[in-house]
C-alpha positions as CSV (number, residue, x, y, z in Angstrom):
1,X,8.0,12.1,-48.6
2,X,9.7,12.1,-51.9
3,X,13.4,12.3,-50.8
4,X,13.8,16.0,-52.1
5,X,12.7,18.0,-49.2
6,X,15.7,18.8,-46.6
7,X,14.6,18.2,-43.1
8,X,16.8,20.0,-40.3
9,X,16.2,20.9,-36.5
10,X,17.3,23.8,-35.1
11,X,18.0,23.9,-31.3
12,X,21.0,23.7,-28.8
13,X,23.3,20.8,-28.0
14,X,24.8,19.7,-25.1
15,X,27.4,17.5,-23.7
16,X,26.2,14.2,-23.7
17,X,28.9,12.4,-21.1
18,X,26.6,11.8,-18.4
19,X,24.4,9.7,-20.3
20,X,27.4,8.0,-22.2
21,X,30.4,8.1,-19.8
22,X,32.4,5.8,-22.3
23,X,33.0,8.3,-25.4
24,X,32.4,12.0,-26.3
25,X,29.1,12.5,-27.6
26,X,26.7,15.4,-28.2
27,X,22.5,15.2,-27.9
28,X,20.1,17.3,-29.5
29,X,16.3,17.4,-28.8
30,X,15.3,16.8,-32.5
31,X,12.4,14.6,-33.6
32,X,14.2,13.1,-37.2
33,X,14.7,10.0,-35.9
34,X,15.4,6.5,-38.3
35,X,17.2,8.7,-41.6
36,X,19.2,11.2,-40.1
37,X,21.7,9.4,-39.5
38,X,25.3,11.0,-41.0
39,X,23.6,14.5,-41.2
40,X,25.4,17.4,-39.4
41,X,25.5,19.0,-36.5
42,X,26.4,22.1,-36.6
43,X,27.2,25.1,-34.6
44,X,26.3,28.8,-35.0
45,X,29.0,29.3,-37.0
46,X,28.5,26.9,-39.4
47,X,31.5,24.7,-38.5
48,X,30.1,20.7,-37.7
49,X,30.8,19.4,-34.7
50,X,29.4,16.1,-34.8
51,X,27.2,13.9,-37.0
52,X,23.8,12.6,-36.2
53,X,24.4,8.4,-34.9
54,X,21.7,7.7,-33.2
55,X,18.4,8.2,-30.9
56,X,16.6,5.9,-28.3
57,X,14.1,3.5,-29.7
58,X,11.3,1.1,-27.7
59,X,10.8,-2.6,-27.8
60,X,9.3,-2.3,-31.5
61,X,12.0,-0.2,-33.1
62,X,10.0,3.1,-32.9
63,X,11.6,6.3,-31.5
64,X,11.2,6.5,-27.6
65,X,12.4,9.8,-27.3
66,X,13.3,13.1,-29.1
67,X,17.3,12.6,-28.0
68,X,19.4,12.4,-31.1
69,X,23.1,11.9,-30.5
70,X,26.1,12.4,-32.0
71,X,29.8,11.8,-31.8
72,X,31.9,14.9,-31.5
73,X,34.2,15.2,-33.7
74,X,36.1,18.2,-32.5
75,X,39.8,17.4,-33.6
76,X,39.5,14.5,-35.2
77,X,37.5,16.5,-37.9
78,X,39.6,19.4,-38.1
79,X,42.7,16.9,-38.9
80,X,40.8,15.2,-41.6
81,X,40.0,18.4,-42.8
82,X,43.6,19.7,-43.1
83,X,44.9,16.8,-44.7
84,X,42.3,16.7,-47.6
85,X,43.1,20.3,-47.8
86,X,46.3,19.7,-48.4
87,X,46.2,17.1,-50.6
88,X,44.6,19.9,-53.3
């Protein structure tokens, strides 16, 4: 890899509460893994709705699974958003 190609998975994804009860987080099946992490997820609109955090790893620090997660950012986004807007 020569840090010039854009990887991306395509795919749905879903509310990740059952799995992390404490916060408001997405998962997507997507096999990026260790470098992702602060890309977009976006929906079929092209708004973001989260940004990549994290995925589940072994022992050795290898990915365990194909789960990456996100935090939704829903509101919190869209008010960060308005006030840069408004700021130009």
């Amino acid at each position: 890899m020569d840090g010039y190609t854009q990887f991306y998975c395509t795919g749905h994804t879903e509310d990740a509460t059952d799995l992390l009860p404490l916060d408001d987080r997405l998962l997507m099946r997507c096999d990026m893994g260790h470098g992702s992490s602060g890309g977009p997820m976006a929906n079929t609109n092209g708004q973001i709705i989260g940004a990549n955090s994290h995925g589940e790893d072994d022992s050795d620090g290898h990915p365990a699974s194909d789960k990456l997660f996100s935090s939704a950012h829903q509101d919190n986004a869209v008010a960060v958003i308005n006030k840069i807007n408004e700021l130009n």
